[in-house]
C-alpha positions in Angstrom: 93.6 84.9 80.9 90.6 83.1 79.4 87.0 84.0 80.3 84.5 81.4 80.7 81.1 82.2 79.7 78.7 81.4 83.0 75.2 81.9 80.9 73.7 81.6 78.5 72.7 84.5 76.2 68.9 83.6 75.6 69.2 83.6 80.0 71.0 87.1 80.0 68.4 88.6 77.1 65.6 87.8 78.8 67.1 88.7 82.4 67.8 92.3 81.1 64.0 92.1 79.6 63.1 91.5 83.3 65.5 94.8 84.3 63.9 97.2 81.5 60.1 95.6 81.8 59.8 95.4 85.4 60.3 99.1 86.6 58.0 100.1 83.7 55.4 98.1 85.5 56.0 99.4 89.1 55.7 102.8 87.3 52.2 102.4 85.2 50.9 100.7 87.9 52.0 104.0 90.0 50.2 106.1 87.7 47.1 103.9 87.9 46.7 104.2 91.8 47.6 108.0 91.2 44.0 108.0 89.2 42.5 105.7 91.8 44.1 105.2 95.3 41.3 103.9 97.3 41.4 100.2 96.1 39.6 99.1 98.8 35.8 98.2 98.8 33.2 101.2 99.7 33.4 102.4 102.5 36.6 101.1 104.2 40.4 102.8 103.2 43.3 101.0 101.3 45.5 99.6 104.3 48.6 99.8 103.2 49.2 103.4 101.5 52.0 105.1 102.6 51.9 108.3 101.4 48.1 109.2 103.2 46.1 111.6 100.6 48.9 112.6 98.7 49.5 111.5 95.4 52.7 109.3 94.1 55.2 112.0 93.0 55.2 112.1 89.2 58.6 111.0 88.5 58.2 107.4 90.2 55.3 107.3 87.4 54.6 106.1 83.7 52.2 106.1 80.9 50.7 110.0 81.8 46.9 109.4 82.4 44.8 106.8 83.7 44.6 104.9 80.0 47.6 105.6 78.9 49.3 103.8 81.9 46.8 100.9 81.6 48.0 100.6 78.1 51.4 100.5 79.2 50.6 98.3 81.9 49.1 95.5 79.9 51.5 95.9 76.9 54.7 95.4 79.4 52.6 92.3 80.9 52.7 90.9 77.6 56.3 91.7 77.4 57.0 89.7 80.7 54.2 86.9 80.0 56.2 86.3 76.3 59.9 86.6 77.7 58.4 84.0 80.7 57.9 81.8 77.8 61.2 82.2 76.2 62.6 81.4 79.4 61.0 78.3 80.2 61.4 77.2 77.2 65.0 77.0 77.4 65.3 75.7 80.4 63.2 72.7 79.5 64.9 72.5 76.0 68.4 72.3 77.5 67.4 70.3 80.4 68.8 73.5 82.4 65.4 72.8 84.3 66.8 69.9 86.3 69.4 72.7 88.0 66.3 74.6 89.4 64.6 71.0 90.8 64.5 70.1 94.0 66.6 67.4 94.7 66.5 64.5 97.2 67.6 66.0 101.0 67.5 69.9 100.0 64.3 69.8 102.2 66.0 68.6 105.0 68.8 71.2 104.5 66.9 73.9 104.2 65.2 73.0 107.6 68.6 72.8 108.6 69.5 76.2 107.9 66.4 77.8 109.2 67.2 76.4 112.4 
């Protein structure tokens, strides 16, 4: 039995960047609207907060206090903004970018499908 290798390993590096960097985000930006839920203007209430006056349980959160998680919070965007560039990068280097172009038709298939 031989295996066939399906990706590349600068596309599975910075896929498991994504998988590590990504919850770490979710979870300093938790902490953040732990500090300060009403993101809305003055006056009015956030819309969309599910948990109504009570704050994000501590375990879905990361980085401790309010500067500490916006420390985090910016450091792992730099993190995703750098492996972003990695990526591309590759793509365009090995021409895998044509893979992700849209081709001639796939609009028309796509309205296809949706119907």
């Amino acid at each position: 039995m031989t295996l066939t290798k399906r990706t590349h390993w600068v596309v599975r590096v910075t896929h498991w960047v994504n998988v590590i960097a990504l919850p770490l985000m979710v979870a300093s930006g938790l902490r953040i609207f732990n500090a300060y839920p009403a993101f809305a203007r003055k006056g009015e209430s956030f819309c969309c907060y599910p948990f109504a006056g009570k704050p994000i349980p501590a375990a879905l959160t990361f980085g401790g206090w309010l500067a500490g998680a916006r420390h985090w919070h910016f450091a792992v965007m730099w993190v995703l903004v750098i492996n972003a560039i990695v990526y591309l990068a590759f793509l365009y280097a090995h021409g895998e970018w044509r893979e992700l172009a849209p081709r001639r038709g796939d609009a028309h298939r796509a309205w296809e499908m949706i119907q």
